[in-house]
N, C-alpha and C positions, 0 to 999 in steps of 0.2 A: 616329577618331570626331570627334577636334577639326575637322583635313580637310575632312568630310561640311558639320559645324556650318556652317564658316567660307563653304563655297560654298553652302549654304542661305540666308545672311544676307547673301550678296553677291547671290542671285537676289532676293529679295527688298526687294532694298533699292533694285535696278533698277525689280521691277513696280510698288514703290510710288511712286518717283518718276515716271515716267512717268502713271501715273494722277490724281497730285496738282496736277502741275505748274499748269495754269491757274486752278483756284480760289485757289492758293495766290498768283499773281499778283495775280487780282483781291479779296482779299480786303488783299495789303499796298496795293495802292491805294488803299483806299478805309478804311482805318483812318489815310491820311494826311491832315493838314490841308491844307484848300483851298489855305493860302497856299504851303504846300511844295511843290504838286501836280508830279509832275517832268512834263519837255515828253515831246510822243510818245512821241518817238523814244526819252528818256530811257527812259519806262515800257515802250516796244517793247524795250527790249535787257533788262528784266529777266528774264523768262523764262529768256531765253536765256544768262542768267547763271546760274541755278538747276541747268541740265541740267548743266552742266560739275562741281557737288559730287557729285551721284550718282554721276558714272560715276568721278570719281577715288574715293567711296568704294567703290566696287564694287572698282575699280582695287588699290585698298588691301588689303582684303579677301582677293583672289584673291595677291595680293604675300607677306602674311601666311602663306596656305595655301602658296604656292610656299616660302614662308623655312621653315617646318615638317614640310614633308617635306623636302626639303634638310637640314633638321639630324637629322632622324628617320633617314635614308641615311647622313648621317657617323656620328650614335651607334651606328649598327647596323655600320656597315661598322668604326668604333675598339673593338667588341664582340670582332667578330670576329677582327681582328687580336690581343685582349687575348687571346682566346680560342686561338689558333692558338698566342700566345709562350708561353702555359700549357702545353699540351700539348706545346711542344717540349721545355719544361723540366722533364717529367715524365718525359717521356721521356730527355731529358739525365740525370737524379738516376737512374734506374734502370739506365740502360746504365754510370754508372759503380759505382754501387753493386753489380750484376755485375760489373765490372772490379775493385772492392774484392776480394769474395769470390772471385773467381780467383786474385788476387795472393796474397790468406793461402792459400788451398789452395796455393799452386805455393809460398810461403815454410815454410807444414808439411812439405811434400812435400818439402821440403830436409832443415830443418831437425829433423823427429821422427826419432827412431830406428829402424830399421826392426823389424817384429813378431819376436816373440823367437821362434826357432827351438826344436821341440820338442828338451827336452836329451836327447841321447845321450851316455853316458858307461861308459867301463869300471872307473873310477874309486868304489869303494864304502871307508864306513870304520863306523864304531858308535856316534859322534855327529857333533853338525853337520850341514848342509845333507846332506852324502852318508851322515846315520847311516840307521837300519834304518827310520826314520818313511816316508823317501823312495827307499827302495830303488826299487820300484815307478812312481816318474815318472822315475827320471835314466835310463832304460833298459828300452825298449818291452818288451824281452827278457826282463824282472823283472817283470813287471803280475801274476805268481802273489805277489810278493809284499806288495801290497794285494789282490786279488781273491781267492786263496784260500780253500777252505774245508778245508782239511785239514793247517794250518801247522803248523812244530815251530817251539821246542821249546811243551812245555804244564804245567802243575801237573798230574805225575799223581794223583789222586783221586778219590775213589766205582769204583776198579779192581774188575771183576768177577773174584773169587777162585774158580780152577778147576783143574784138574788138567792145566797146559801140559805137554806133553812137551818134555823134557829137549832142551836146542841141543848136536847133538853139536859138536865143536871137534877140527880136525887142524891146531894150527899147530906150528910147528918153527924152530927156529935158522936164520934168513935172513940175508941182507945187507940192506943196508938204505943210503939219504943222507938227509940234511937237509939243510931248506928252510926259513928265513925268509920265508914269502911278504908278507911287509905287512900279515896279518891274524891271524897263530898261526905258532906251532913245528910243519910240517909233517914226517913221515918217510915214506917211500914201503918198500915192503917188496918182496923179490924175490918172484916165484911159488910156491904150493905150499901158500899159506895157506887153510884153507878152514873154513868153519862151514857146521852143517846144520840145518835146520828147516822144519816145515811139506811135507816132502819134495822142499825145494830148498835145493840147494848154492850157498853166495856164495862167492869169492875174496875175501879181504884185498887190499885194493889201496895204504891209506893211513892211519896215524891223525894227529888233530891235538890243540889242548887246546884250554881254554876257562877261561876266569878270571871271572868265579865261574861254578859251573855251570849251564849253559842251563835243566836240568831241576831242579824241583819234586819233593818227594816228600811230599802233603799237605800242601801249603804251606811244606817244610824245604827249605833251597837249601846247596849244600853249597861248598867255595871252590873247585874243581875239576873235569872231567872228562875225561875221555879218550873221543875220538868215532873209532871202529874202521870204514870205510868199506868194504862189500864187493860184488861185481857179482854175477851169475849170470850166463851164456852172454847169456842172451834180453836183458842190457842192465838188468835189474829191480835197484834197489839194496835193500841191508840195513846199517841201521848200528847198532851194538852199541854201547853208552855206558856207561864205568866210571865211577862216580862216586868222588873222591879227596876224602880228611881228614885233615887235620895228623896226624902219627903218626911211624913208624917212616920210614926212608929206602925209597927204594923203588929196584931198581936196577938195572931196564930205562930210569926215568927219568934216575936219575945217565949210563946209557950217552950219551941220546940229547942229555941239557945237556953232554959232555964234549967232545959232536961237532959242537958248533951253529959256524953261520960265523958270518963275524967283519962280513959284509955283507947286508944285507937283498937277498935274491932268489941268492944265490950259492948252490950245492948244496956240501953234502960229502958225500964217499962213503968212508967208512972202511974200514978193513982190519979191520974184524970183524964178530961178527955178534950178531944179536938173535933173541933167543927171545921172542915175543909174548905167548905163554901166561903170563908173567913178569908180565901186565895182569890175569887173572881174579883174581876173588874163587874162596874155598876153597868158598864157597856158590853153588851153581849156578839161585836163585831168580831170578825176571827179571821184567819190567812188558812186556807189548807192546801196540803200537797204529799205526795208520798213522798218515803223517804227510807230511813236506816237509824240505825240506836245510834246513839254520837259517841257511844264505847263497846269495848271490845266487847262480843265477837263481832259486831256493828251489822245484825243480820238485820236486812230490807226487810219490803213489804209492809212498813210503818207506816199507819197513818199520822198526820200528824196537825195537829188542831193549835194555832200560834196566835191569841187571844189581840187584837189591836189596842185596847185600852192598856197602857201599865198600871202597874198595882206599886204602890210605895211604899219605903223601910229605911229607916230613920238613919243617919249617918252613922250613930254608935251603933246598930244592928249588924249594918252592912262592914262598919270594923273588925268585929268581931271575926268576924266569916272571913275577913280577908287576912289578919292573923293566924288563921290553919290553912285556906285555900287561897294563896293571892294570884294563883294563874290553875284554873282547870276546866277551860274549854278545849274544846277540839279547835281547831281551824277550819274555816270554809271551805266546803267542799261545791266541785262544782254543780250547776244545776243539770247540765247536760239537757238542756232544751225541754226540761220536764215542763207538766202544767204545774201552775201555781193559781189557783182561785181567790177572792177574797169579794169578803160581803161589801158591800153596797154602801 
């Protein structure tokens, strides 16, 4: 706009001189006194004096407009330059602040640990990290025992009272070794042993103990039990559970504490034999209900037969047993509204 102004007031300042010029002569003539009067020639060259300020102000004018866009082209073109070191240097701060966050990812990527592998483990115990809270994570193979719904052991109570028929029993004087396995006083028992119910046969395969007892009776827990482990053909387990109470010696257990090794995991097999029946109660009443192994992998579909008489073992017995195992029950699991029977 200034530009425009500035060649408007140089045209102008042309037509006006040009238009004025001779009045403007003859009026400085004749505003001068006679006695001044310049000669001709003097007053011939004023004119001509007059035309040369016009055109230098024109001259000016137009000089002005040239100085103003000349600096109007550096401020635009020192804009743009300002304008370009900006952008490079946005550019700069961002390609290295990318290069920041590469370097800490590739410095993490060292220096984190790597994601923790889900744990597999064979390794179970009854507290601690591997007790029975976390059976179920250290071993993909165990998830029955957080997922389950049909876990042993249980508080048997509200037992629906019926007339169960009678668990027939043909066991007999076997051989037998023991096992320390790292969790109970295991005994393995020869062939031949067998209970009946339901009109299916289990074999005896195994019993073990348990300090204090897994099972409940109405909320009464007892310091002992003896868990009697048996198959059928088809693979189906049964385990029959004597529950033990300070008392008399008992002396199928003196056999199997006489026989224990002297090393965790070492078998003994002795040179004699055991009579198993030497475990019932004289009372042949029972509790039954399905359920789950009370250790890992804790797979259901157990039957399980929980004898109502207890069977007794003497305080020093039950010492003994509590000097290697003085806690290896599970904890009560719940019943989840199952049946629970119990004879008459």
């Amino acid at each position: 706009m200034r530009n425009l102004i500035a060649l408007f007031a140089c045209s102008l300042a042309i037509s006006t001189a040009s238009a004025n010029d001779p009045p403007a002569a003859a009026h400085a003539a004749a505003s001068k006194p006679a006695a001044s009067k310049p000669a001709p020639a003097e007053a011939a060259r004023e004119p001509a004096a007059a035309k040369p300020s016009a055109k230098a102000a024109a001259a000016q004018a137009l000089s002005e407009a040239d100085a103003e866009a000349e600096l109007s082209a550096k401020i635009a073109a020192r804009l743009a330059v300002m304008r370009a070191n900006q952008a490079a240097r946005v550019a700069a701060a961002a390609k290295a602040k990318k290069a920041a966050v590469t370097r800490r990812e590739a410095v993490a990527a060292i220096t984190q640990p790597p994601p923790a592998r889900p744990f597999h483990s064979e390794h179970w115990s009854y507290e601690g990290e591997t007790g029975p809270a976390n059976w179920g994570k250290i071993n993909s193979a165990w998830a029955k025992c957080d997922t389950g719904t049909r876990q042993s052991p249980i508080d048997l109570r509200d037992g629906m009272k019926v007339d169960l028929e009678q668990i027939t029993f043909d066991y007999k004087p076997s051989g037998f070794s023991v096992v320390d396995n790292g969790h109970t006083v295991q005994v393995t028992v020869g062939g031949g042993n067998f209970l009946t119910v339901q009109n299916r046969s289990y074999e005896l395969l195994q019993f073990h103990f348990h300090r204090p007892s897994e099972e409940r009776v109405n909320g009464k827990g007892f310091e002992m039990v003896v868990h009697m482990v048996h198959k059928d053909p088809e693979g189906k387990l049964a385990v029959l559970a004597v529950l033990l109470e300070r008392g008399k010696g008992n002396n199928l257990i003196q056999t199997v504490w006489n026989n224990l090794p002297l090393e965790k995991l070492d078998v003994v097999n002795p040179n004699v034999v055991l009579d198993v029946a030497d475990m019932l109660p004289q009372r042949r009443d029972y509790f039954t209900f399905m359920g789950s192994l009370t250790t890992p992998p804790c797979n259901e579909g157990v039957l399980w037969l929980v004898m109502k008489q207890p069977m007794q073992a003497s305080p020093a017995q039950m010492a003994l047993f509590s000097r290697m195992y003085p806690l290896n029950a599970r904890p009560l699991q719940s019943s989840a509204g199952r049946m629970i029977k119990e004879s008459n």
